[in-house]
C-alpha positions as CSV (number, residue, x, y, z in Angstrom):
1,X,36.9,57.5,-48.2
2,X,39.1,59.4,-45.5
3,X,37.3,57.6,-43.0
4,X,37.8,54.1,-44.6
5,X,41.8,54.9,-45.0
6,X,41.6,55.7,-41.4
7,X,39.7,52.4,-39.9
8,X,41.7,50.5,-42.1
9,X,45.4,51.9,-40.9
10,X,44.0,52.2,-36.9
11,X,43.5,48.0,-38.0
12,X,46.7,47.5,-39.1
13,X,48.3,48.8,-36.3
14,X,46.2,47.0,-33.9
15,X,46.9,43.5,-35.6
16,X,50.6,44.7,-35.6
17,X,50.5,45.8,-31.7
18,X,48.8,42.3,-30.7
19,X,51.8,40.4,-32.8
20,X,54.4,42.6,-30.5
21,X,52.4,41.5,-27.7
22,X,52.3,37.8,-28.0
23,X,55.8,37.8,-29.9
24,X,57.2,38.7,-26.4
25,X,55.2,36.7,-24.9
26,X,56.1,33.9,-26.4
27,X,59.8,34.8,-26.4
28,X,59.5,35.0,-22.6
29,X,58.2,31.9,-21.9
30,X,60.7,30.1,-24.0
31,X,63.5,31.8,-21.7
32,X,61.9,30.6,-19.2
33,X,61.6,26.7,-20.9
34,X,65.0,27.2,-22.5
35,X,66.9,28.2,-19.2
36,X,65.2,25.3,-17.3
37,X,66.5,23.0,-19.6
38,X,69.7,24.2,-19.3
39,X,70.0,23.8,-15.6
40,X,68.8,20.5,-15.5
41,X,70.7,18.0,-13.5
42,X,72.8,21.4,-11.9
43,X,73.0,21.7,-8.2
44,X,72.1,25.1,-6.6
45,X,74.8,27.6,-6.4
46,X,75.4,31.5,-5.7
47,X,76.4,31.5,-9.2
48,X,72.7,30.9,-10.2
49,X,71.4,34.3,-8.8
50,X,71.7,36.2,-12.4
51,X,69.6,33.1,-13.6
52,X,66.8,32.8,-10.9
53,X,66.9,36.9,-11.5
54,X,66.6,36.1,-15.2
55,X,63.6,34.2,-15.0
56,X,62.3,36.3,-12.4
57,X,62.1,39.0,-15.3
58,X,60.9,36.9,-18.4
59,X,57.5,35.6,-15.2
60,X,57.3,39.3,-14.9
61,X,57.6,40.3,-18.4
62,X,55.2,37.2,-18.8
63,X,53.0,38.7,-16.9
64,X,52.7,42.2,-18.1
65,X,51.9,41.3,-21.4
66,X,49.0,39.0,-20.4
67,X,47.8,41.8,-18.3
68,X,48.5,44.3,-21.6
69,X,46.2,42.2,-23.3
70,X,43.5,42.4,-20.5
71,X,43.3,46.2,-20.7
72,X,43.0,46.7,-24.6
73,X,40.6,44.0,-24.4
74,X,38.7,46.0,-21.8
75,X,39.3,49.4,-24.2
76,X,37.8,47.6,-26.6
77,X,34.9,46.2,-25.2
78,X,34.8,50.0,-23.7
79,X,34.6,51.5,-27.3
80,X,32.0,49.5,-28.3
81,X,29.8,50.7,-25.4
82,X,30.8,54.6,-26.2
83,X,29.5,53.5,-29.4
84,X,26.5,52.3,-28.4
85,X,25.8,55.1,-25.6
86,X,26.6,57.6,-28.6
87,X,24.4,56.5,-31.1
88,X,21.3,56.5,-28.8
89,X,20.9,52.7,-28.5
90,X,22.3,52.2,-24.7
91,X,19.5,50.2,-22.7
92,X,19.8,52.8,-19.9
93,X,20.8,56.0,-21.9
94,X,18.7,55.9,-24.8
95,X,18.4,59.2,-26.6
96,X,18.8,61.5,-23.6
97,X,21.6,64.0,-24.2
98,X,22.2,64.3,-20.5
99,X,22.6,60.9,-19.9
100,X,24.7,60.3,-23.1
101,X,27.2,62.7,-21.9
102,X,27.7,61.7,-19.0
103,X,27.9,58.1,-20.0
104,X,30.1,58.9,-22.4
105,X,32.0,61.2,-19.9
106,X,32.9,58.4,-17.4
107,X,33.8,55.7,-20.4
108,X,35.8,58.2,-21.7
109,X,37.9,58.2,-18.5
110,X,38.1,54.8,-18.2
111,X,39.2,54.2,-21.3
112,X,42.3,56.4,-21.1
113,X,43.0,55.1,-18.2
114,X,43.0,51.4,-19.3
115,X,45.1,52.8,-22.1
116,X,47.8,54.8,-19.9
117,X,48.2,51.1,-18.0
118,X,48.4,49.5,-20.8
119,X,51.0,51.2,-22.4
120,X,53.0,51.0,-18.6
121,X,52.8,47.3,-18.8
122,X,53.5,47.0,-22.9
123,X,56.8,49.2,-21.8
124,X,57.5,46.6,-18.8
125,X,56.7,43.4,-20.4
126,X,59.2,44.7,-23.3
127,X,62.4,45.4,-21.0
128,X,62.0,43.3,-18.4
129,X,62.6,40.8,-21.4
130,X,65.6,42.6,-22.2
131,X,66.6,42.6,-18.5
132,X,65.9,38.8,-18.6
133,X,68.9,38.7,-21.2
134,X,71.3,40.8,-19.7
135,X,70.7,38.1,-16.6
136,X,70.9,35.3,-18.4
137,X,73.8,36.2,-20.1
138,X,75.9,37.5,-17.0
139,X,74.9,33.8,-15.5
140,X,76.3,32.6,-18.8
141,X,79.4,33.9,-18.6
142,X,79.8,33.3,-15.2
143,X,79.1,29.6,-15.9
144,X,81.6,29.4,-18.0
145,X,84.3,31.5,-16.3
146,X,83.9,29.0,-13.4
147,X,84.1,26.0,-16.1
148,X,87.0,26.6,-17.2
149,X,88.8,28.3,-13.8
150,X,87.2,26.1,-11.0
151,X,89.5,27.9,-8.3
């Protein structure tokens, strides 16, 4: 029963970790869409540094979270193999002990390292979003300082 509770909570929190994940990633590339549109028809000025920065951030946070998304796909496919070297059915382990250990040794490793980077570039994705903003909004307010006080 323990074991059930556990699976099913360790689900839930994987489901809700992958709907962080694409919910920034999606917020980013609407920035992006979003700040393009608002530029359209706009010469190119010193004023549009905080945006160019902007959307420098959202590609980066962009980015991160697609490559978030590589690594826990990788830990999971990396579990699944610990699984199988475990339980004896590896094609190239089988049921030696030595060879299971070691197997399970090395995937081990990798695994928390997969997981170490991804939480590096989950942490990245989220504040270079949040760094997007700040940009955006300092270009914003810029914009309109210069709108309404053109000298």
């Amino acid at each position: 029963m323990a074991d059930e509770i556990y699976r099913e909570v360790f689900k839930m929190l994987r489901e809700e970790q992958s709907k962080h994940t694409y919910f920034l990633l999606a917020a980013s590339g609407a920035a992006i869409g979003f700040s393009v549109t608002q530029t359209q028809g706009m010469a190119i000025s010193w004023y549009q540094v905080p945006l160019g920065l902007a959307i420098v951030s959202w590609g980066l946070s962009f980015y991160c979270g697609s490559r978030h998304l590589s690594y826990v796909s990788s830990n999971l496919y990396a579990n699944v193999e610990l699984l199988t070297v475990q339980s004896g059915r590896h094609s190239m382990a089988g049921n030696n002990p030595a060879l299971i250990e070691a197997a399970s040794t090395g995937i081990k490793e990798a695994m928390n390292t997969n997981s170490d980077r991804a939480n590096r570039l989950g942490h990245l994705q989220f504040w270079s979003l949040i760094v997007g903003a700040i940009l955006y909004i300092s270009w914003h307010v810029i914009e309109m300082c210069l709108r309404y006080h053109p000298n």
